[in-house]
C-alpha positions in Angstrom: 27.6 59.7 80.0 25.8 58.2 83.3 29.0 59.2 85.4 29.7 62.6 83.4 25.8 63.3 84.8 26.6 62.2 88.2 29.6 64.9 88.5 27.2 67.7 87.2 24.8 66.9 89.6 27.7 67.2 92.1 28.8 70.2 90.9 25.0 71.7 91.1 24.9 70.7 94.4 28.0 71.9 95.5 27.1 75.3 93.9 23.3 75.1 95.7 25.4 74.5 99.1 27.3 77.4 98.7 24.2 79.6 97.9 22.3 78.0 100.8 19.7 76.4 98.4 17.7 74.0 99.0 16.7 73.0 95.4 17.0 74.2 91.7 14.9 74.0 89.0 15.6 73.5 85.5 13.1 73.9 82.3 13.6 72.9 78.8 12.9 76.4 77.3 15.4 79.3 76.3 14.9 82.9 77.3 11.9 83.2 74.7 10.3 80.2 75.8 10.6 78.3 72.4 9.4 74.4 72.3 13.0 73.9 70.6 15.7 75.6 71.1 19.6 76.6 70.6 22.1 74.6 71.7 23.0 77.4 74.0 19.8 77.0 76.3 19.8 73.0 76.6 20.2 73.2 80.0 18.1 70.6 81.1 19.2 68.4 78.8 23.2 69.2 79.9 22.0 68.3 83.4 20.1 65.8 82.9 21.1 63.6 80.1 17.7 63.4 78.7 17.0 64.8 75.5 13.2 65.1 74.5 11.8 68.7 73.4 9.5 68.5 77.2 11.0 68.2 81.0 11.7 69.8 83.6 14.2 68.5 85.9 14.4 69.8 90.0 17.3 68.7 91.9 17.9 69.0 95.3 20.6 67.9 97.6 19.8 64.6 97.4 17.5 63.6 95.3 16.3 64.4 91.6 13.3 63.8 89.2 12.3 64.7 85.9 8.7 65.3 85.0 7.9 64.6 81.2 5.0 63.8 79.0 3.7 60.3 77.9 5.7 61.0 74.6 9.0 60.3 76.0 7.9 58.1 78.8 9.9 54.8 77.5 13.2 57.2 76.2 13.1 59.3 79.4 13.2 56.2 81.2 16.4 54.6 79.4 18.2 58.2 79.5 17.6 58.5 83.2 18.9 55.3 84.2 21.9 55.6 86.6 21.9 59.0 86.8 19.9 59.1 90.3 17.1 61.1 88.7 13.7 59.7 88.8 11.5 60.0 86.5 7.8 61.8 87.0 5.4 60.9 84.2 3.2 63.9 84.1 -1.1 63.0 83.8 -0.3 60.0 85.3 -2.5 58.7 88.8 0.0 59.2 91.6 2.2 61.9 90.0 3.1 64.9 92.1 3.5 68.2 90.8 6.8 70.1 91.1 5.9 72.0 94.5 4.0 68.6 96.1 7.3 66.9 95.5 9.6 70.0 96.8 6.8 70.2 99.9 7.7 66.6 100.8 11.4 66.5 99.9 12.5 69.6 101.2 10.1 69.0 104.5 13.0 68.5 106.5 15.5 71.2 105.0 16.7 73.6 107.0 17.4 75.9 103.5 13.4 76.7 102.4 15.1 78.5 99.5 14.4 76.9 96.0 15.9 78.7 92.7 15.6 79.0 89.4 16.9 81.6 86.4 14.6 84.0 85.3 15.1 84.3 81.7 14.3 81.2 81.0 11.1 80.5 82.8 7.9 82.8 81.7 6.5 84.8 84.1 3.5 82.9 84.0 5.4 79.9 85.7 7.1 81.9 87.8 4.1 83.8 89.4 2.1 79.8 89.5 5.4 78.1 90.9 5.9 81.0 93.8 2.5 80.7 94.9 2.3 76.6 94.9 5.5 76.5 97.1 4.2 78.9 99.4 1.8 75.9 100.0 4.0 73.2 100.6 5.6 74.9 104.0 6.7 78.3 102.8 9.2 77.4 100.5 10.2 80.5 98.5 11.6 81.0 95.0 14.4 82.9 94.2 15.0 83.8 90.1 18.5 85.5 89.9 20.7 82.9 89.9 21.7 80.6 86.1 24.0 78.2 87.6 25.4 77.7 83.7 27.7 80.5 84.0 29.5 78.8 86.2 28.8 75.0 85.5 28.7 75.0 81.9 32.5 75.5 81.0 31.9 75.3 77.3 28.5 76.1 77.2 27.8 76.7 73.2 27.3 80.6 72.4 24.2 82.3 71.3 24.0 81.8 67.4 25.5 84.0 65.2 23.6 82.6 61.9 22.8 85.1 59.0 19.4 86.5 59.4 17.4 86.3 55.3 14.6 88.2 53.8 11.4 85.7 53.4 10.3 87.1 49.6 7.1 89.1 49.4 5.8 86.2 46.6 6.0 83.8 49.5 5.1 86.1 52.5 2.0 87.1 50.6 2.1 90.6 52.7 4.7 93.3 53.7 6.3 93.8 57.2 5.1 97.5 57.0 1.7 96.3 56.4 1.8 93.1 59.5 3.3 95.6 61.5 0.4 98.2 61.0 -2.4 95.2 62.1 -0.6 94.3 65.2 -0.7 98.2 66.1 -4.2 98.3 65.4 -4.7 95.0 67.1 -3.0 96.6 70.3 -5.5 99.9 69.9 -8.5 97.4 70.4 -7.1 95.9 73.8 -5.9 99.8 75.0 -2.3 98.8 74.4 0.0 101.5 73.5 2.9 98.4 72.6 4.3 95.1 73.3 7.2 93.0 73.3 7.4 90.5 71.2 9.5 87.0 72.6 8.4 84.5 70.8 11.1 83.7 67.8 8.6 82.4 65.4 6.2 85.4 65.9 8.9 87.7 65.1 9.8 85.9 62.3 6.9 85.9 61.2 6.1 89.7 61.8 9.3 91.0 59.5 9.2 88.5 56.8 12.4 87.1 57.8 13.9 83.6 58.3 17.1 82.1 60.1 18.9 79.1 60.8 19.6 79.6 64.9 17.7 76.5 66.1 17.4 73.3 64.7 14.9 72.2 62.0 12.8 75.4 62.9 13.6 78.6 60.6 13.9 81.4 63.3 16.5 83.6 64.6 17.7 84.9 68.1 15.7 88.5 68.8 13.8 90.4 70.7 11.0 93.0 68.5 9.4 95.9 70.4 6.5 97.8 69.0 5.6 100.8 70.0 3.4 103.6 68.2 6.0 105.8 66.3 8.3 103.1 66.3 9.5 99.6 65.8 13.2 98.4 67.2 14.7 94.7 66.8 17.2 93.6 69.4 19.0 91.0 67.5 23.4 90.7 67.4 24.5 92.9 64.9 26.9 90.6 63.3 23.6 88.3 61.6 22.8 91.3 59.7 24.0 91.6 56.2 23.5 95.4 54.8 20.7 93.7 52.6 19.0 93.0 55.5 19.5 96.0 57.5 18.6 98.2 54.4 15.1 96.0 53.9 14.4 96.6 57.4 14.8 100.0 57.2 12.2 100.2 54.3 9.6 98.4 56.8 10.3 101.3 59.7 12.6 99.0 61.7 15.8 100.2 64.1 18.4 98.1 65.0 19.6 97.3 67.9 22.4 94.7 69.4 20.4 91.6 71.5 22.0 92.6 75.0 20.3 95.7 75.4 16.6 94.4 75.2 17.0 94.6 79.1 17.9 98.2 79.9 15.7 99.7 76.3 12.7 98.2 78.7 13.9 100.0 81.8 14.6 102.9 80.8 13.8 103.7 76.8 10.5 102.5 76.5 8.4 105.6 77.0 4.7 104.8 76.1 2.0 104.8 78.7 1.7 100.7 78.4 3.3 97.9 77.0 1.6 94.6 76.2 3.5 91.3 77.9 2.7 88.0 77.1 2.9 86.4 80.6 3.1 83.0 78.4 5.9 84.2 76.5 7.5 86.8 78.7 10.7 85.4 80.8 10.5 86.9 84.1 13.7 88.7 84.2 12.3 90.4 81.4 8.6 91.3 83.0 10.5 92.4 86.1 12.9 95.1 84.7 9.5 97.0 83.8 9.6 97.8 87.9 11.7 100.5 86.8 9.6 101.5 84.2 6.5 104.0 84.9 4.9 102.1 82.0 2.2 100.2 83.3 2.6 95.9 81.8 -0.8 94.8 80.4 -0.8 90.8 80.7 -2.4 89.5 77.8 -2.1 87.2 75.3 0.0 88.4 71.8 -2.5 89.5 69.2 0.5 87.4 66.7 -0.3 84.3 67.4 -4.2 84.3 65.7 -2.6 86.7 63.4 0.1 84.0 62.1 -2.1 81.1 62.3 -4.6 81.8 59.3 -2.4 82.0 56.4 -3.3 84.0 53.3 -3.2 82.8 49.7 0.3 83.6 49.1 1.1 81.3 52.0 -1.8 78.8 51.3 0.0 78.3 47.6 3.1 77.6 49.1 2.0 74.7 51.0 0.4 73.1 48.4 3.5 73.1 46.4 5.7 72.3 49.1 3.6 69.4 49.9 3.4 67.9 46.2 7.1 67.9 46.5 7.3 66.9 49.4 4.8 64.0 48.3 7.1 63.2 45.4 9.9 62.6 47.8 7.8 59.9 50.1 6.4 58.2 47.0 9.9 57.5 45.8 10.9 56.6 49.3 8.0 54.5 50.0 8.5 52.3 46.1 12.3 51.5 47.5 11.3 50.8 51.3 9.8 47.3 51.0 12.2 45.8 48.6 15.1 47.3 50.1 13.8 45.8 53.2 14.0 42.4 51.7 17.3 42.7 50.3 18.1 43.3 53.9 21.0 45.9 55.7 18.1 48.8 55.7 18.2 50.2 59.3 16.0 52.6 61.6 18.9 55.4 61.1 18.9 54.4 57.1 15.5 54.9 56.2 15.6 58.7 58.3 19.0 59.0 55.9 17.1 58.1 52.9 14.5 60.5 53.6 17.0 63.0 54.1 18.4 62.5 50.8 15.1 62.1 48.6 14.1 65.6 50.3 17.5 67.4 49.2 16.6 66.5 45.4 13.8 68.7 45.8 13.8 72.5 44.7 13.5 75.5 47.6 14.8 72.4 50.0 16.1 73.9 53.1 16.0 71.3 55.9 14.1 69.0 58.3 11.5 70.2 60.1 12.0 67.8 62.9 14.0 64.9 63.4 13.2 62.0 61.9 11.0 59.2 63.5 11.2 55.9 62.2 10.5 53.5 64.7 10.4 49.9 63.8 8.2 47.0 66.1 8.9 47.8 69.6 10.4 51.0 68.8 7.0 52.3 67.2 5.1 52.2 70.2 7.9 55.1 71.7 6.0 58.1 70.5 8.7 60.3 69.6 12.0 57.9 69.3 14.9 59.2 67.5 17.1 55.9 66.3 20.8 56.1 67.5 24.1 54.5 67.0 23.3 52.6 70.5 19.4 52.0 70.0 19.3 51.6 66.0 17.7 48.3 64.2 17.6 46.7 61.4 14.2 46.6 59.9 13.3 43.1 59.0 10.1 42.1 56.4 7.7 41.6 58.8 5.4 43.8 61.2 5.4 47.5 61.2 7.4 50.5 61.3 6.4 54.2 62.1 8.1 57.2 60.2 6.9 60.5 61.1 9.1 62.8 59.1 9.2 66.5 58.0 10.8 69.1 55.6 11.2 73.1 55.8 11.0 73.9 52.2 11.3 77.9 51.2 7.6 78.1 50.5 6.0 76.2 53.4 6.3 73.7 56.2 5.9 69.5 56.3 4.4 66.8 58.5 3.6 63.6 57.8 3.8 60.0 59.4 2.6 56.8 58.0 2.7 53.3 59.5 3.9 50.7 56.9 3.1 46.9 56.9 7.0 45.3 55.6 5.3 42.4 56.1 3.0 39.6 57.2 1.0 41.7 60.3 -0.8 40.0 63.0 -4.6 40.6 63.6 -4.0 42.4 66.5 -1.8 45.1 64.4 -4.4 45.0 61.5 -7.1 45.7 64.1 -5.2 48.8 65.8 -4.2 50.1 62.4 -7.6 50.1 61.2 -9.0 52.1 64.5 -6.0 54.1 63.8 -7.2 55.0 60.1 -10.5 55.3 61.5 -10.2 58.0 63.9 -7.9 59.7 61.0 -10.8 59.5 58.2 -13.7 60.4 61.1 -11.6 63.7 61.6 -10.8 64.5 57.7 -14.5 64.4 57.1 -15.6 66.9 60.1 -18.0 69.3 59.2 -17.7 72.1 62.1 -19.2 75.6 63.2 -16.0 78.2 62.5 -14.6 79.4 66.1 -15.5 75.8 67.4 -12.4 74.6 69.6 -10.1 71.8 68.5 -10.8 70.2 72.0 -14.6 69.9 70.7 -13.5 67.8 67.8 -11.1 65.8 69.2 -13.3 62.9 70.3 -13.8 62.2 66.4 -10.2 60.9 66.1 -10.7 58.6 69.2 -14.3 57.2 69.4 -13.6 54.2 67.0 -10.6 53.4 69.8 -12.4 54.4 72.9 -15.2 51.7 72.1 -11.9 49.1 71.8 -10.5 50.6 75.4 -7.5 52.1 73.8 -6.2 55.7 73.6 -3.4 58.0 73.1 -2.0 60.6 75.4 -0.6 63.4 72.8 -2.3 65.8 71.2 -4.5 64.7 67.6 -3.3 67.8 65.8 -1.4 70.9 65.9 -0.8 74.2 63.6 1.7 74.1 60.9 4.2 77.2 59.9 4.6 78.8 57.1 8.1 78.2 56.3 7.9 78.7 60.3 8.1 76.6 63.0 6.1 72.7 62.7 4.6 73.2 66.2 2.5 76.4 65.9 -0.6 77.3 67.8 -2.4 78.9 69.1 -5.4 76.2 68.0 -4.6 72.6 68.6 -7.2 69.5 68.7 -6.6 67.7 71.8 -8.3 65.9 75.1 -7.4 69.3 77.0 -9.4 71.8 76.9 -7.9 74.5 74.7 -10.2 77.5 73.7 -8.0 78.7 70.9 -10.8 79.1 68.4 -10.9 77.2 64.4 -11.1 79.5 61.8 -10.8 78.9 57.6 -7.0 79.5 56.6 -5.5 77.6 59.3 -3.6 74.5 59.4 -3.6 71.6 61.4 -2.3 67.9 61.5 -4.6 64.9 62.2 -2.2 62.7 63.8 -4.1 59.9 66.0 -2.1 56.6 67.0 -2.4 53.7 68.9 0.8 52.6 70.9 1.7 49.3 72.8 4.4 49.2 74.5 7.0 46.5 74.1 5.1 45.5 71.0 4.3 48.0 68.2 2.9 51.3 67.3 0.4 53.2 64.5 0.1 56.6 63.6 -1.0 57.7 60.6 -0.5 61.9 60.0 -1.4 64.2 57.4 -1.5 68.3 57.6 -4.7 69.7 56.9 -6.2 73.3 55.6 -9.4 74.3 57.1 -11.8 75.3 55.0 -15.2 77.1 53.9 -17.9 74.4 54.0 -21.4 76.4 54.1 -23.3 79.4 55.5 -26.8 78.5 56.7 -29.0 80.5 59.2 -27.1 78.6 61.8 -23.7 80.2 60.5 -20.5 79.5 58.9 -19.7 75.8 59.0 -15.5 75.1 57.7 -14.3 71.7 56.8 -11.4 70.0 56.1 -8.7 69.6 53.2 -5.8 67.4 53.4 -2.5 69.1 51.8 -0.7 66.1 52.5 -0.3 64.2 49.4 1.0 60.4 50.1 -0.1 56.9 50.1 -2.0 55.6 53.1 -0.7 51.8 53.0 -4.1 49.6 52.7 -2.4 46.1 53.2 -3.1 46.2 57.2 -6.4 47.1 56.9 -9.3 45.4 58.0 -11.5 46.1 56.0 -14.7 45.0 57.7 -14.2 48.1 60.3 -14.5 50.4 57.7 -17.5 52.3 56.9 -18.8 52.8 53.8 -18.1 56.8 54.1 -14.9 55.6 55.4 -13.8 53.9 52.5 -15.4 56.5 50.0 -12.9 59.0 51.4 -9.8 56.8 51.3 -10.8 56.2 47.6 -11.3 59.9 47.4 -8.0 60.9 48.7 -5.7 58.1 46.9 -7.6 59.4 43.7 -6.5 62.9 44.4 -2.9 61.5 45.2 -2.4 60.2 42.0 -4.0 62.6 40.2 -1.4 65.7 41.7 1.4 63.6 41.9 1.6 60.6 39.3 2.4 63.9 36.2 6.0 64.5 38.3 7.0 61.1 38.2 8.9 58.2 36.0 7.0 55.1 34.4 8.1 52.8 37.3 7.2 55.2 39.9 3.8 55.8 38.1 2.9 52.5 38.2 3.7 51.9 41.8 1.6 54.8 42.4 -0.9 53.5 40.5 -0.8 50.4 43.0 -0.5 51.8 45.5 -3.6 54.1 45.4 -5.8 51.3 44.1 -9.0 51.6 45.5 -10.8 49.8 48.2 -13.2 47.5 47.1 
């Protein structure tokens, strides 16, 4: 693979040569700027070699790098090695950004010229990027160029999956009637339309699912609203006449994917359209030049729309979870003692997941890849166990599993951190601030429209008085039978302004990672909540969805507060209570164990 990465480096630059450029730039997004996408887009990963759902990689005539987040630090590094590209690890002291690197690099270069494709970088980036590299010595940016059609010989094709109606009893409100609020939401902000790019959002809008990408329930289309009308540019062969006939009854034309381009130029005949610059590719925002409609660049009213889920969808996740919570109690009673009977591997427990999920009913798929990450492994925040990298899991220390399912009637996310073993103080210590920083941000009591960034220090101050912390986010929005990543709220170190309001999910997912050595992170999805109404306002709190055993063998106990310890109880009580009536004697009384309460 290291050599077959070599020759398409070659190739790029042979290609760049040709077009007297000096460098080219490739993102991990696809033409709708998804976190994940179709095999079609994973360009960066073709290029590159490395695999993780975050990277850009810039190469130039003779050099290359990869910028990534602290997630995939430890697999970017392995993946990268012999391929010539360097690795950039992004919030890191003494990491340059993109354009400082291109400044210095390309300092030199008699070609200024840098490129990259337009439909698959937003015109946010694009409009950032042109005016950094104008900084570093006039280089210029050039976005007409997708080097894949070319390079990529058997590039995969744009999915051709069936497109499904999402039932009303689990959409909990019509298309006809979503589409209405995101007209009027467009009247408030003096927008006569939009675009809609994002897959999930558009998913979302029409009550209807797919299986383009993997783990994540979306399909390949483009949705433009305008007052009078609605039209969906999606291939016309992922249509059955069921679909197209439900569509109709919601106000929604057809048509086929490849004319999204030229309907903006020259069918789109309201006075503005709304663009998401975030969302937008830039191919895209630029074919409005020919257009007398004028491109208002705001944010999608979908996003806040999607985010608070009403009751038909709040019911959903509670039964998708108490399945789904069947499923990890019966893989957590056969973990240990298969472990001790010995030929259980990384790659077998995410197969035994797998398999316990599938017996489940309205079981579609994953809803991410499996982490399970034993000793060393667990401290490599989102590893994925292959042939090459894959261990056997021994009864001793910890492993990580953060794991996920896409059932019919919602979305699931969950990691715990299991002792197999005798554990060393030192892991009892950082699972315990681990399970600390979880309980501290269970138990928030919070002003609605508060920020998840204002919260966030309740998941970390039990670690920050230790010196340790985590890079990722503490806890992101959930789908409805939708993507697992969903915003626009998230509780983070960032500053993110994206308001919390009752009806949304989000994970509480802190973690503690030492590299070489082990890892904790202990994860369950969460439904904010009503709390109170004073003269101060509306105050929400939190309820976890998640139903599963929070392993109590590594704990030290002594770190634990007395609140603390109430809740665990709390929780492990309401555990066993949901979950205990949908399960066999044996599995009852390990459940019983299991959820025995701290002393």
């Amino acid at each position: 693979m290291k050599e077959q990465i070599r020759q398409r480096l070659a190739a790029l630059r042979s290609l760049m040569s040709r077009e007297k450029m000096a460098a080219f730039i490739f993102p991990s997004t696809d033409a709708h700027n998804s976190e994940y996408v179709a095999d079609h887009w994973k360009i960066r990963e073709w290029i590159s070699g490395f695999d993780g759902s975050a990277g850009t990689v810039v190469v130039t005539m003779n050099e290359a790098a990869l910028w990534t987040d602290s997630r995939y630090f430890l697999a970017a590094e392995k993946q990268l090695e012999g391929t010539g590209i360097v690795l950039m690890r992004l919030k890191m002291p003494g990491t340059p950004t993109i354009a400082e690197w291109l400044g210095r690099v390309l300092a030199d270069s008699e070609s200024k010229e840098v490129g990259l494709d337009g439909w698959v970088n937003s015109a946010a980036e694009v409009d950032a990027l042109t005016q950094e590299l104008r900084k570093q010595g006039g280089l210029t940016l050039r976005v007409n160029l997708d080097p894949m059609r070319t390079l990529w010989i058997d590039r995969p094709p744009i999915p051709q999956n069936p497109v499904e109606v999402q039932p009303i009893e689990l959409a909990g409100e019509t298309a006809a009637s979503k589409l209405a609020r995101v007209r009027e939401a467009l009247r408030a902000q003096h927008c006569d339309g939009m675009l809609m790019s994002a897959l999930d959002d558009i998913a979302w809008t029409l009550n209807l699912r797919g299986t383009d990408v993997h783990c994540n329930p979306v399909f390949v289309a483009y949705l433009v609203v305008e007052p009078e009308r609605t039209t969906l540019f999606v291939q016309p062969e992922k249509l059955t006449d069921e679909v197209r006939d439900y569509l109709t009854t919601q106000g929604v034309a057809v048509r086929d994917y490849s004319d999204v381009a030229d309907y903006l130029r020259h069918d789109y005949f309201a006075y503005n359209i709304l663009m998401d610059e975030n969302e937008t590719n830039s191919y895209l925002m630029a074919c409005m030049k020919d257009n007398r409609a004028q491109v208002v660049r705001r944010p999608s009213p979908v996003p806040q729309m999607k985010a608070v889920k009403n009751e038909a969808e709040i019911d959903g996740f509670r039964r998708a979870m108490t399945r789904d919570g069947v499923a990890m109690v019966k893989f957590l009673k056969w973990l240990r003692p298969a472990v001790e009977a010995g030929d259980v591997t990384e790659m077998t427990v995410a197969d035994k997941l797998l398999a316990l999920r599938r017996e489940q009913p309205l079981f579609r798929d994953i809803s991410f890849d499996t982490i399970a990450g034993y000793a060393a492994h667990g401290a490599i925040v989102h590893y994925e166990a292959t042939p090459q990298t894959d261990v056997a899991l021994k009864p001793c220390g910890f492993v990580l599993i953060d794991s996920g399912a896409q059932y019919q009637d919602g979305t699931t996310d969950i990691t715990r951190t299991v002792a197999l073993g005798p554990v060393t103080e030192e892991e009892k210590r950082v699972y315990t601030l681990v399970l600390k920083g979880h309980i501290q941000l269970e138990l928030a009591k919070f002003p609605e429209n508060v920020s998840g960034t204002q919260l966030d220090a309740l998941a970390r101050e039990a670690m920050w008085r230790e010196g340790m912390n985590y890079l990722h986010g503490t806890g992101h929005g959930v789908g409805s039978y939708l993507n697992v990543h969903e915003g626009p709220h998230q509780i983070r170190m960032e500053y993110k302004p994206a308001p919390l309001r009752a009806g949304m999910t989000v994970t509480d997912e802190p973690g503690i990672y030492l590299a070489g050595r082990f890892g904790v992170r202990i994860e369950n999805t969460l439904l904010i909540c009503p709390y109170l109404e004073t003269e101060f306002g509306r105050f929400l709190q939190m309820e976890s969805l998640t139903l599963c055993p929070i392993d109590t063998v590594p704990i030290a106990r002594e770190l634990l507060t007395d609140e603390e310890i109430a809740w665990l109880n709390d929780y492990h009580q309401l555990v066993y209570d949901r979950l205990s009536p949908l399960l066999n004697a044996d599995e009852q009384a390990w459940l019983r164990e299991a959820t025995q309460p701290l002393a």
